[in-house]
C-alpha positions as CSV (number, residue, x, y, z in Angstrom):
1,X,147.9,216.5,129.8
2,X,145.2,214.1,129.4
3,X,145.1,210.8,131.1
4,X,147.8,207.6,129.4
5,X,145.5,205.5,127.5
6,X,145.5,202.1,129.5
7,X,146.6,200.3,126.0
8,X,149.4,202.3,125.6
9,X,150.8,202.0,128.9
10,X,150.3,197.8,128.9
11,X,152.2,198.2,125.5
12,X,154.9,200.1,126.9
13,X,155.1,198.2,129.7
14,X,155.0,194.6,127.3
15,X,157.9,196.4,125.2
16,X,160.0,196.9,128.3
17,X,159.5,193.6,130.2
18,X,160.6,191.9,126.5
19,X,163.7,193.6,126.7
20,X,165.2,192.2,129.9
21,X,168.6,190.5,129.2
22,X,168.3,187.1,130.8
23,X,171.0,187.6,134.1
24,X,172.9,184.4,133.1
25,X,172.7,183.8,129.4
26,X,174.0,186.0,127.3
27,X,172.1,186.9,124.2
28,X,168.6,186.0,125.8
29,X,165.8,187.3,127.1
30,X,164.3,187.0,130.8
31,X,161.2,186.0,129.6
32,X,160.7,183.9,126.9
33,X,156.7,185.6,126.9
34,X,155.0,188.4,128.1
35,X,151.3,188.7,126.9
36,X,148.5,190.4,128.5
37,X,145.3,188.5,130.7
38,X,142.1,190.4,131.1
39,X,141.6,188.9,134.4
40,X,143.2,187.6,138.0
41,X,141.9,183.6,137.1
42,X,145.6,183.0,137.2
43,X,144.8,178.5,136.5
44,X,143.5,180.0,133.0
45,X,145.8,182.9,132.3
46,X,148.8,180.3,132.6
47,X,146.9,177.0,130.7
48,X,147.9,178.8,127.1
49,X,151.0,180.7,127.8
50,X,152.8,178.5,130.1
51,X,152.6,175.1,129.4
52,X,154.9,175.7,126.6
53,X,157.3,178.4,127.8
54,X,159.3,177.8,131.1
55,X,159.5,181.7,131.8
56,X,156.7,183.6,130.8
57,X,155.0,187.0,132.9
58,X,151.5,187.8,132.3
59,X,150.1,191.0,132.3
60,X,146.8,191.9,134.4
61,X,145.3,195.1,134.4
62,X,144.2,196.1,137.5
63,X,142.1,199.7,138.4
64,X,142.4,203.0,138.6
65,X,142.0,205.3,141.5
66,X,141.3,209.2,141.0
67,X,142.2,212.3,143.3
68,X,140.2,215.2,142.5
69,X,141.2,219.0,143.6
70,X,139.6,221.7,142.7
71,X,141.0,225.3,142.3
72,X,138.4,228.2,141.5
73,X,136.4,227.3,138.3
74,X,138.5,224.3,137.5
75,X,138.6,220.9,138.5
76,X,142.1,218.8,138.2
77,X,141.2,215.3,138.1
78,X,144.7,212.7,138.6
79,X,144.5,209.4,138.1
80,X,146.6,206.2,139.4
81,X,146.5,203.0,137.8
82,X,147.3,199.9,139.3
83,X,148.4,196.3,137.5
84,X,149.5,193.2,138.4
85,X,153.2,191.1,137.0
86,X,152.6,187.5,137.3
87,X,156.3,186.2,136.8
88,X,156.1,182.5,135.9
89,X,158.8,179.5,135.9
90,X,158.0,175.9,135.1
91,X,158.0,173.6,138.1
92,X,160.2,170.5,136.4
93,X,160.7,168.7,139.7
94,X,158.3,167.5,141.5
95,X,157.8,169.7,144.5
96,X,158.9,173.0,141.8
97,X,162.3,173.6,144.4
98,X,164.4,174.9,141.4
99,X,161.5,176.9,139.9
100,X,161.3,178.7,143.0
101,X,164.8,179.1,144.3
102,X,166.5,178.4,140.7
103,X,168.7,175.4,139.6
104,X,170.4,174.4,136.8
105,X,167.4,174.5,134.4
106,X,165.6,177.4,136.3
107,X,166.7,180.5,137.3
108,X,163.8,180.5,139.7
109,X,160.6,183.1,140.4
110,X,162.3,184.9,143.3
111,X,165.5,185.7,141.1
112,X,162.8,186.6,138.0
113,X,161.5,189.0,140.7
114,X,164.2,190.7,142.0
115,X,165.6,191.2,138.7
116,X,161.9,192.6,137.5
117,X,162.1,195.2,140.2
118,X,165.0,195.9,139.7
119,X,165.0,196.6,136.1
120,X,161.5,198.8,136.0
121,X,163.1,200.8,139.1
122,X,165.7,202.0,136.8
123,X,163.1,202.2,134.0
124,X,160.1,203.3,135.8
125,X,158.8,205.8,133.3
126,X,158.3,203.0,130.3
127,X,159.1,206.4,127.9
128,X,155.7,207.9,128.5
129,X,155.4,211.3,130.2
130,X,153.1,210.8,133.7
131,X,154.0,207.1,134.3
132,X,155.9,205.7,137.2
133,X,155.9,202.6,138.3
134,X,156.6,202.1,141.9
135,X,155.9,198.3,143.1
136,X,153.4,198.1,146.0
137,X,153.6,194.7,147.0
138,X,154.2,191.0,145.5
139,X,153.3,187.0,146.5
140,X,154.6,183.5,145.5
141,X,151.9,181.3,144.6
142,X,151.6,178.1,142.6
143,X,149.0,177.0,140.0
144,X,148.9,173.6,139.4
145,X,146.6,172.0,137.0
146,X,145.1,168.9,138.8
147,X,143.3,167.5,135.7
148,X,146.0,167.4,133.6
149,X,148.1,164.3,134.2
150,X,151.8,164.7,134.0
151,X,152.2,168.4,133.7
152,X,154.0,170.3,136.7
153,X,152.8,172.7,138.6
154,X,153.7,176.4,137.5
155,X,155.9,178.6,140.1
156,X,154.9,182.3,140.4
157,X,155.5,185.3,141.6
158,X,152.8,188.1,141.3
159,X,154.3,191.7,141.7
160,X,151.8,194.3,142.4
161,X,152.3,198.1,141.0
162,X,150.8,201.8,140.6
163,X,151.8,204.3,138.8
164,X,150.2,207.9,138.1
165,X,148.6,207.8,134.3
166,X,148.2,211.9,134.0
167,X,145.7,214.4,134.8
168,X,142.8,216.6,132.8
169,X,141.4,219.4,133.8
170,X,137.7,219.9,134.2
171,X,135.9,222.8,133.5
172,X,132.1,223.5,134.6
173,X,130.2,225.5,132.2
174,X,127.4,226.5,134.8
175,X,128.2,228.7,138.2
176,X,129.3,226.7,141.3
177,X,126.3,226.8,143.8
178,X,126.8,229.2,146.0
């Protein structure tokens, strides 16, 4: 089986993070947007996505790590791909308490998270054969925008995960040197 195009898994992965039920309101979402970021400047990543949504989780593509075994002729190369889940809640108080621990206008980053985890445990394999998400670790952090006046600080939550992305075989033309 060749290796999960990157693409493919971020789309599957978009697809299922859109489908969360919201724990507490019925007949909406967790998020109200998931999109993808190309890179960990998370003050950037959040300026257009977040300023208008109060729950939002961003995409980053992380790396990939490969394992390589080789068995006679034939090399089996596996690859592990990592990514991170920035899970975002708007700060509307002033030190962001109810974005954090939820309130009655947030349901708060560290319930977002659980209930992240949670979810892609029991859906781990996003419908594509290879893939398994297992988290590896995850970190509250705030971004707050200091030159822009009046606009609150954005909780967060960044969840960390791997997952195996296939394996190809390689096969050298040319002996092996003795």
């Amino acid at each position: 089986m060749p290796y999960v195009e990157t693409n493919t898994l971020l789309a599957a992965l978009k697809t299922e993070l859109e489908s969360i039920p919201h724990p507490t309101i019925s007949g909406e979402r967790l998020f109200e947007r998931v999109d993808y970021h190309e890179n960990k400047k998370l003050r950037e990543a959040l300026t257009d996505l977040v300023i208008s949504k109060q729950r939002v989780c961003i995409i980053v593509p992380g790396g990939d790590s490969y394992s390589n075994e080789r068995q006679g002729r034939v090399i089996f190369s596996r690859r592990v791909s990592t990514l991170d889940l920035l899970i975002a809640d708007r700060a509307w108080t002033k030190g962001g308490h109810e974005a954090v621990f939820g309130g009655s206008k947030n349901l708060g980053v560290l319930k977002m998270k659980d209930v992240v985890v949670a979810h892609l445990a029991a859906h781990p394999q996003l419908g594509l054969a290879y893939v398994a998400l297992t988290p590896e670790e995850g970190n509250q952090i705030e971004i707050a925008d200091d030159q822009v006046k009046d606009v609150p600080g954005r909780e967060c939550y960044v969840v960390s995960y791997s997952t195996p992305t296939g394996e190809i075989e390689i096969s050298p033309t040319a002996a092996w040197p003795a």
